[in-house]
N, C-alpha and C positions, 0 to 999 in steps of 0.2 A: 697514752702512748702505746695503746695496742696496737700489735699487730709490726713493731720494729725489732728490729732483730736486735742480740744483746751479744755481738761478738767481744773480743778485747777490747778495753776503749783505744790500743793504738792501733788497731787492725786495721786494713783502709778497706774500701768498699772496692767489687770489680770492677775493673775499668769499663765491663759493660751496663756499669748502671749510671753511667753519664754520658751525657744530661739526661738523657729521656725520661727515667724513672724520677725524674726530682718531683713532677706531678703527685708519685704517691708519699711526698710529706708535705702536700699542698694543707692537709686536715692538722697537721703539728703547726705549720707555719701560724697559721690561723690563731691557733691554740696560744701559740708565744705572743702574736701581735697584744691582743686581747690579757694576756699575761702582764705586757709590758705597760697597757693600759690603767690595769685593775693597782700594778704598783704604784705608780707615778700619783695617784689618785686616791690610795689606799689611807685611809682612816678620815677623810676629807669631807666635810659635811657638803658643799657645794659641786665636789668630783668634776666633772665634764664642763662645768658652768664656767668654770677656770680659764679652760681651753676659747669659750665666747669673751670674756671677761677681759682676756691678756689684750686684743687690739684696742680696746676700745680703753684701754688704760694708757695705753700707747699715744692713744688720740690723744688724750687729754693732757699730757706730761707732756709728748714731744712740742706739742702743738703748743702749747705754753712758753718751752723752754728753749726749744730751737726756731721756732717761726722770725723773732724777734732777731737771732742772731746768724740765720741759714737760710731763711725762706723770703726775705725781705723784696718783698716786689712781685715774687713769686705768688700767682693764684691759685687757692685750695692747695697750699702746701700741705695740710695734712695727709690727702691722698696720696701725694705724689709722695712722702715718706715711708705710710704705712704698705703704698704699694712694696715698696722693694725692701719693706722690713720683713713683708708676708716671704717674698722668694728666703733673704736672710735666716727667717727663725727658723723655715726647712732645714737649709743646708747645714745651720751649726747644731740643731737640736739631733739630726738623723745621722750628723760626723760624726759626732760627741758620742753617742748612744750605742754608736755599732760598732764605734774602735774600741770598747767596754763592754759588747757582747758576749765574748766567749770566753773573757776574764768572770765578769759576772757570774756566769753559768759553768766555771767550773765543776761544781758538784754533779750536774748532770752531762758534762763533754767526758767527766770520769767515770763516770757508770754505765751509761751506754751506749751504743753508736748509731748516729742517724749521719742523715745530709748536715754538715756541721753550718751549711752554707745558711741553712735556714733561721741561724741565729742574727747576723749581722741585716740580716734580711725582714726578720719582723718589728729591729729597730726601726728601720725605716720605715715599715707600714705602721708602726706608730704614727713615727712623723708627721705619715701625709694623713692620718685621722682627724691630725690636729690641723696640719694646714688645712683642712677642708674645711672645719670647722671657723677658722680664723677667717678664711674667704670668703663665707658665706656671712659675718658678720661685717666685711669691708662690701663686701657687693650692696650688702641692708643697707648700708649706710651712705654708699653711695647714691644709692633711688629713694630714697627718704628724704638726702637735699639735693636730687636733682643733678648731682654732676655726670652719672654717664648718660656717652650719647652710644644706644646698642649699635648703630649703623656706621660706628668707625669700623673699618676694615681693620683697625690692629687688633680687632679683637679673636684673630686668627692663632696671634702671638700666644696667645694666653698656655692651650693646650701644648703648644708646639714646645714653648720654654720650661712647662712644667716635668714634660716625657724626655728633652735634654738634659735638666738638672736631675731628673731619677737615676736617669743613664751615668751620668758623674757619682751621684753621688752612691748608686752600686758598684761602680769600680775602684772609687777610694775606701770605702765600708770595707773588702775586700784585703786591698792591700794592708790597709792602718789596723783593723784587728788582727790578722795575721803577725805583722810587727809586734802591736803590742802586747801578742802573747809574749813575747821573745824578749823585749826589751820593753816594759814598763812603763818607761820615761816618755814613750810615745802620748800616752794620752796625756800628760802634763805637759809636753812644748803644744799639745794640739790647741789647747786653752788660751796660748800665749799669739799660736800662729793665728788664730782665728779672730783675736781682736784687733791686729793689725792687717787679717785680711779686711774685717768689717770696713776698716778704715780707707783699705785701698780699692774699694767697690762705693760705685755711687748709689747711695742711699740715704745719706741726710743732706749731701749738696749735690748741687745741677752738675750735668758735665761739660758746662759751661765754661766751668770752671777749669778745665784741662783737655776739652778738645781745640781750644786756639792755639795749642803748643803742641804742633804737627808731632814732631819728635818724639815727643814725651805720650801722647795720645796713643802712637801705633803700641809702643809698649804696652802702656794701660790696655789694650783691650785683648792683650796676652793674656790677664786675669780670665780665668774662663767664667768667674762668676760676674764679670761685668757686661757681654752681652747679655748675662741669663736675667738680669736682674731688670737691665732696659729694655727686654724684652716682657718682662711683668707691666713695667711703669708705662711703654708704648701700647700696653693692653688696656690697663685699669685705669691708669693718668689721663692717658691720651691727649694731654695740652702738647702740641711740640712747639710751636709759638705761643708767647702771648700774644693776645688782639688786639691789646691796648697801644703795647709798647712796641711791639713787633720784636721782640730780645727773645732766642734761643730758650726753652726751658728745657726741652730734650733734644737728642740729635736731631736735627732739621733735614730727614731724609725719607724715603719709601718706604712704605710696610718690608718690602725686599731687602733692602739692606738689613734691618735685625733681623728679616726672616736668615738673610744667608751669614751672616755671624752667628747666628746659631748653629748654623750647620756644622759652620767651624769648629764651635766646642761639642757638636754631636761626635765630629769625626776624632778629634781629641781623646771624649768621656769612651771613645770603642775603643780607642789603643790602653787606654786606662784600664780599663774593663777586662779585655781580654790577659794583660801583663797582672791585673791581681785575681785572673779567674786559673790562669796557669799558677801562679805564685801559691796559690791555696788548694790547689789539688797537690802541687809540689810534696805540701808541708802541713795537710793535713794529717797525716795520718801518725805524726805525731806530737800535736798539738796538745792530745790529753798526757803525755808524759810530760811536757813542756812545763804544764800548772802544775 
């Protein structure tokens, strides 16, 4: 941490070193990813192997335990689960981690002062360490038995949903550790919220199963994590019909349509974004009195 300056820890920074200067804690930021790596991992004789290891455990369990009871009829259901398990493990490990950043790291929010932003921030480059890691073992797995085809066009979706969901999930990271300096209880409803989000995002059943209930549907896709997720599954999956049957297995429409529900939750994840990038320069600066 040479070379940062060691004001008070509630002193704020001038209002002219935002944003521009946030490039020079790009070498801390780094520093903390790699931190959060070495913990998560730390005394583990297998380390990273973990991170390869988690989908394909996924394969074999869900595939066992829900195929029988979710995937019935449905072909290569495994894919089509662990797709949207891959968006999933992002979103709840990179929530989880960054509304528990600047709790965690009290010791050093109290001794000296940097860009505090850079905490909640290299949770998340954790995250995507690992999703990279996780998708490089669903992509093997998929060319190994043959199910993708690289010439589907939704395979446009892929990058588009993954730079949405960063966008979300830097503006909740933002607001939620802020909170839970304040109020604690934050990250234990997050635990609660996020199993019932799981629940309300299609990821181990078709949205077959609730886009025939108009009504009910347009709601459902107010979840912002349910384009981001069929936007994974219209990438990786890419079954929208079966051939056999001709039955629905994902929404039966355009690469354009989830390309523009995307947009939808881009335009969302920037009012998100901006409402907890205000909120945290707000209440920065005394955040280390707060712990």
């Amino acid at each position: 941490m040479t070379g940062i300056a060691r004001p008070e820890a509630s002193e704020r920074l001038p209002e002219g070193e935002r944003p521009g200067s946030f490039v020079r804690y790009r070498e801390l930021l780094g520093n903390l990813v790699r931190k959060e790596l070495k913990i998560k991992y730390k005394n583990s004789a297998l380390g990273f192997v973990w991170s390869l290891a988690t989908p394909l455990l996924y394969l074999v369990v869900f595939s066992v335990a829900l195929t029988s009871l979710l995937g019935q009829g449905m072909p290569e259901y495994y894919f089509f689960l662990l797709s949207g398990l891959l968006a999933w493990n992002l979103f709840s490990a990179a929530t989880s981690a960054s509304t528990s950043a600047i709790v965690n790291n009290s010791s050093l929010v109290t001794k000296i002062y940097f860009r505090r932003e850079v905490l909640p921030l290299s949770a998340i480059g954790a995250a995507l360490v690992h999703f990279l890691l996780q998708l490089s073992v669903l992509v093997g797995a998929m060319l190994i038995l043959q199910h993708y085809r690289f010439w589907d066009a939704g395979l446009v979706l892929l990058p588009l949903a993954v730079i949405v969901q960063v966008l979300l999930l830097t503006g909740m990271a933002f607001v939620l550790t802020t909170a839970n300096v304040y109020y604690r209880d934050v990250q234990h409803l997050l635990e609660i919220a996020l199993l019932a989000w799981f629940w309300l995002t299609p990821i181990v059943y078709s949205t077959s199963l609730v886009s025939g209930r108009p009504t009910f549907w347009r709601f459902y896709l107010l979840n912002p994590m349910a384009p981001i997720v069929l936007g994974y599954q219209r990438a990786l999956y890419s079954r929208v019909v079966d051939p056999e049957t001709g039955r629905a297995l994902l929404v039966d429409a355009p690469v354009g349509w989830y390309a523009q529900r995307l947009g939808y939750v881009a335009l969302l994840a920037t009012v998100i974004l901006a409402f907890g990038w205000m909120l945290f320069r707000k209440l920065d600066g005394r955040l280390a009195d707060e712990l």
